[in-house]
N, C-alpha and C positions, 0 to 999 in steps of 0.2 A: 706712905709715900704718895698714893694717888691723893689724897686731900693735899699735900705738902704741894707736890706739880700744879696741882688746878689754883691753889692759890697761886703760886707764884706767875701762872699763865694771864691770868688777870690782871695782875701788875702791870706787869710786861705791856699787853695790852692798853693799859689803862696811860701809859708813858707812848706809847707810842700815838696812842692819838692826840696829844698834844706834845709830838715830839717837836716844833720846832723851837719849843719855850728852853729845850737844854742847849748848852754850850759845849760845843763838842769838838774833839778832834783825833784823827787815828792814832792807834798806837804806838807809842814811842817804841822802837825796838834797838836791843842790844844782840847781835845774832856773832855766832862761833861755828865750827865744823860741827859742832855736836848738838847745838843748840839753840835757843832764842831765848832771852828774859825780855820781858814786855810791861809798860807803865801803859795802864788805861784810865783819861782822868777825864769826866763828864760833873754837869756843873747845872744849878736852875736857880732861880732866884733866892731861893732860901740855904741849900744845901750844896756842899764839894762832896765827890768821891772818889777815891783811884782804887785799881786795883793791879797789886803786881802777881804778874804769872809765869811761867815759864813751861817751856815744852823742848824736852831731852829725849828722846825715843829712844836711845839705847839704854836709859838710866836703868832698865829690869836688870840688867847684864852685872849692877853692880850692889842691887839689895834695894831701891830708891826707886820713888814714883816717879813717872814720866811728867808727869805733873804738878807742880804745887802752887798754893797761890795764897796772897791775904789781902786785907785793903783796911779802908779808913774810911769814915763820912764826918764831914767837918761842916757846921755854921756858916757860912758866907757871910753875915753882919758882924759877925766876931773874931771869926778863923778858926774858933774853939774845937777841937775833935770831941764828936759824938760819941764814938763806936771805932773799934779797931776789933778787927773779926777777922779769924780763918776764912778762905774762901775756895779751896780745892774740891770741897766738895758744892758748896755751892756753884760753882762755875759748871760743873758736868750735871746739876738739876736745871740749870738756867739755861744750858744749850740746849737741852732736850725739852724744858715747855717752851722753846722761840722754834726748834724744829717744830713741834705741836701747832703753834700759833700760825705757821707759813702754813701748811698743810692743811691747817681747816680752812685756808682762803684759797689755796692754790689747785691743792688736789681735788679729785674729780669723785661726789658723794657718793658715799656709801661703800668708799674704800676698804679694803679687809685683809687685804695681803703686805706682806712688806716683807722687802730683801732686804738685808742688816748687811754690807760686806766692811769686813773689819771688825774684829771681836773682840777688842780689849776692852779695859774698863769702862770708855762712854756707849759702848755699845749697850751693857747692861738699861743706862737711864734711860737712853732712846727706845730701848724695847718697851720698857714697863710704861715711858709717855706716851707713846701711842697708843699702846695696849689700855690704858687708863682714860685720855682724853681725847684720844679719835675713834676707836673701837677696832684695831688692828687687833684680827686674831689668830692668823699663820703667821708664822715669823721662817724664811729661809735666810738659811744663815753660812758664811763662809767668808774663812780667813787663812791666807799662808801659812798660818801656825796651826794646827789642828789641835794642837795643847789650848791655844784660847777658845777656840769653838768649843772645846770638850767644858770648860769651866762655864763658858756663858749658859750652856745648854744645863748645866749643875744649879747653876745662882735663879733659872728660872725655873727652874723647878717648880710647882703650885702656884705659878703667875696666873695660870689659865690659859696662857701661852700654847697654841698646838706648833710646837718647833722644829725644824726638821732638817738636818745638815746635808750640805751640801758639798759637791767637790767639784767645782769650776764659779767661777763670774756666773757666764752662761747658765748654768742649771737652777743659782739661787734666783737670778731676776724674769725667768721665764717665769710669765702670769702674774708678775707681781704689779698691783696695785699702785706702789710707793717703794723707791730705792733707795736706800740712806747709807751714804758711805760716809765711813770714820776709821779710815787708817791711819797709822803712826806714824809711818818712813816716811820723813825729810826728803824728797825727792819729785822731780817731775815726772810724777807717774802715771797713768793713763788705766785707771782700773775698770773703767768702765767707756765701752768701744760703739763705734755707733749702729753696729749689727745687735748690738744688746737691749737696743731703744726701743720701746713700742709706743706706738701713740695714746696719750692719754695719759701717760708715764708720769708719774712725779718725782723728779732727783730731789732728794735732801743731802745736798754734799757737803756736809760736815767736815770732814777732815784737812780739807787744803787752806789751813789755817795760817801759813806766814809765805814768806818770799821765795821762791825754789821749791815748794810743796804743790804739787795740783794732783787730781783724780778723774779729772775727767777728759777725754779724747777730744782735741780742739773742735774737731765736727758736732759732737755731743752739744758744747755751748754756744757754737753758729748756728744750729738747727733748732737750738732752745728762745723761750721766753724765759730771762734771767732776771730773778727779784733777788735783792739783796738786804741790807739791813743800812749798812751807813756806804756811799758808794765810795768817798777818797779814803776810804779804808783796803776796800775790795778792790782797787786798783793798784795795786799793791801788795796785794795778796793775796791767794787762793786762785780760783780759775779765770776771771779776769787777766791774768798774769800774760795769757798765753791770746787774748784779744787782743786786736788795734784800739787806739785811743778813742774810736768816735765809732766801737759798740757801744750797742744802745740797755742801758740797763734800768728795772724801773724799783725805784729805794719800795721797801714794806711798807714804811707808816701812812703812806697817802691811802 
């Protein structure tokens, strides 16, 4: 998996320095009480791609990933589809080396600690990218379910990981290096508070991924320097949500 991320981080990297060559635009979203499906379609001179996804946070309740996803890459001189490929798990490798990639430009050298809050499945990849291509090597860890903490603390087992659970916000992000929050609940939540901030701190907030979803305490993001990835995406989604229209945010690829 550590060669699988590092390549894939390179990529990533490799597309975004000449990101202005793709044709882009925010996620089409179809959202429900329960949920959101999502079309993501990006485009460069040669190649189309889309990828459909979805995120149900209560889907464990019924036997069923919170997640799944697939996609397509198509010709653009022909139209002809390439490849049609599962992507659920790709998408939680690919979250986790762009968390990677912001963190080696953002975060402050020679980083080693990292507060993981939220424990479910992409916590897993998040751990092991770091731990693999930043050299994060405490991991505090805590989530409302202690049944996930107990599993993620299981799957790293032999990571190299020194891991250590925690029972509050507060206790996982004191002394931490780098915060990365990835939780589930559909909600505007507030998991991280501005008494929990230290300076020097790097948020990787991962989880406030659609409309009505955030994780971080409006203060948290007025006190912050906010990089994003594509910005008329993030205005619309995630912690921007809870900004006025003329915060000021600065996109990754420059």
């Amino acid at each position: 998996i550590a060669a699988t991320l590092e390549g894939m981080l390179q990529v990533i990297e490799a597309d975004f320095l000449r990101w202005e060559d793709f044709d882009k635009a925010a996620r089409v979203a179809s959202h429900s009480e329960l949920g959101v499906i999502e079309l993501m379609p990006v485009a460069d001179a040669r190649t189309y791609a889309f990828k459909y996804v979805n995120g149900h946070p209560s889907n464990h309740r019924l036997g069923l990933p919170t997640v799944n996803a697939f996609g397509a890459l198509a010709e653009v001189h022909t139209g002809v589809p390439l490849l049609l490929s599962e992507l659920t798990l790709t998408t939680a490798l690919r979250t986790a080396a762009v968390s990677v990639l912001a963190a080696r430009v953002l975060a402050r050298p020679g980083s080693r600690r990292m507060a993981l809050i939220g424990n479910g499945a992409q916590s897993e990849f998040q751990a092991l990218a770091f731990h693999h291509l930043l050299g994060i090597t405490e991991l505090s860890l805590y989530d409302i379910d202690a049944r996930a903490t107990a599993r993620l603390v299981r799957h790293l087992e032999g990571s190299g990981l020194q891991v250590r659970t925690c029972g509050s916000v507060a206790q996982a992000v004191r002394d931490a290096d780098i915060v990365t929050t990835v939780t589930a609940d559909k909600s505007q939540a507030t998991v991280l508070l501005p008494h929990h901030i230290a300076p020097g701190m790097h948020l990787n907030a991962v989880g406030g991924d659609c409309p009505g979803k955030t994780e971080l305490h409006p203060e948290v993001v007025r006190q912050a320097s906010t990089f994003v990835e594509y910005e008329p995406q993030t205005r619309i989604e995630g912690e921007l949500q809870q900004m006025p229209a003329d915060y000021r945010v600065t996109e990754l690829w420059p």
